[in-house]
ZATORNU-800592 format. One line per field, with one value per residue (C-alpha): x, y, z; residue in one letter. Coordinates in steps of 0.2 Angstrom, whole numbers. Layout:
! ZATORNU-800592
east = X_...
north = Y_...
up = Z_...
guvo = a_...
***
This chain:
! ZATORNU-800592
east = 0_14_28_36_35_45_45_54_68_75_93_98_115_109_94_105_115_100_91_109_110_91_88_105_96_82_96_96_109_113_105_107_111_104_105_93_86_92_83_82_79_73_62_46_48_58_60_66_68_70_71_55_59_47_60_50_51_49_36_30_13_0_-7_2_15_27_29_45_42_56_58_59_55_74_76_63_76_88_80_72_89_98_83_87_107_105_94_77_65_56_38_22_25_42_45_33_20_2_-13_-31_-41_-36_-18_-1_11_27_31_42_39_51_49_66_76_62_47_41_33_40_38_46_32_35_19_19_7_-7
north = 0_13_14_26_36_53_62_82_82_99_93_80_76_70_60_50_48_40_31_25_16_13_4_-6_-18_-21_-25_-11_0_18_33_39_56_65_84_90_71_55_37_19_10_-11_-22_-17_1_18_26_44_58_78_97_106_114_128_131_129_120_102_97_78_71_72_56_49_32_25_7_-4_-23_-34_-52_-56_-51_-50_-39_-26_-24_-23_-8_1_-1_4_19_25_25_36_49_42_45_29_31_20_2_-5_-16_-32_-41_-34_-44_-37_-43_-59_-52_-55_-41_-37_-22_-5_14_27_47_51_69_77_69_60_42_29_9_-8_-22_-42_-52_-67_-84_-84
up = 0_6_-6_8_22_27_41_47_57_63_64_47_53_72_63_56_68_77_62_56_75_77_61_59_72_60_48_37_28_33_24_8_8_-5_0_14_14_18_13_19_7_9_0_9_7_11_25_24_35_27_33_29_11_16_30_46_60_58_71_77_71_86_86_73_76_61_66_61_57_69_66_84_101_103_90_96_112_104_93_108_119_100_102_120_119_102_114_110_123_131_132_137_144_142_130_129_124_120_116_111_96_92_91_101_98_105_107_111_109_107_103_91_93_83_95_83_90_83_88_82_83_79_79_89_85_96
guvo = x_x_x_x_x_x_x_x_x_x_x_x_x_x_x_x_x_x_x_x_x_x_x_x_x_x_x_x_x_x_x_x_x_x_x_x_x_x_x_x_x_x_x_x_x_x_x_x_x_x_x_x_x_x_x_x_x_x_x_x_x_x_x_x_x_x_x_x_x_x_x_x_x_x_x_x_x_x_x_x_x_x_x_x_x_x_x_x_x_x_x_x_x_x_x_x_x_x_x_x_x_x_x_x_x_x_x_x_x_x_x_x_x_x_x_x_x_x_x_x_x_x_x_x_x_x
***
């Protein structure tokens, strides 16, 4: 459905600092630099971050969550505590499993540098 997804970020250089970190545990490349933008690219999709080109601020969505697929339980720790050591902010429950609607997720939530929300998610068999 998505063929990508791009978000703000006030500071380029710092986000990918934190991106480069964050996603190598989902086993992808570094960014791509491609000016005021930089792109991850994988086989489901891209991921990109950019300054505004109006030149304003970039602000977070309220409400919105951009959600990275892990393979394992294992590998969602390793992304949040990947997160948290890049300065990612920690929010809701830790790290773990939730259940509701037939579903068995697990789990972990992070705000980037920008405060945008972010969250790696692996589903478990019920």
């Amino acid at each position: 459905m998505f063929s990508h997804i791009m978000i703000g970020t006030n500071d380029l250089d710092k986000a990918k600092a934190f991106y480069d970190s964050l996603l190598s545990t989902l086993d992808v490349r570094p960014a791509k630099v491609d000016g005021h933008r930089i792109f991850y690219f994988t086989k489901t999709g891209v991921f990109s971050v950019t300054k505004p080109i109006n030149g304003e601020p970039a602000t977070c969505a309220n409400g919105g969550t951009i959600g990275f697929a892990a393979n394992s339980p294992e590998q969602v720790d390793k992304w949040h505590a990947a997160g948290v050591a890049a300065g990612g902010t920690p929010i809701e429950n830790p790290p773990g499993i939730r259940e509701g609607a037939g579903n068995k997720l697990y789990l972990a939530y992070l705000r980037d540098l920008d405060g945008n929300k972010i969250c790696a998610m692996h589903r478990m068999a019920s």
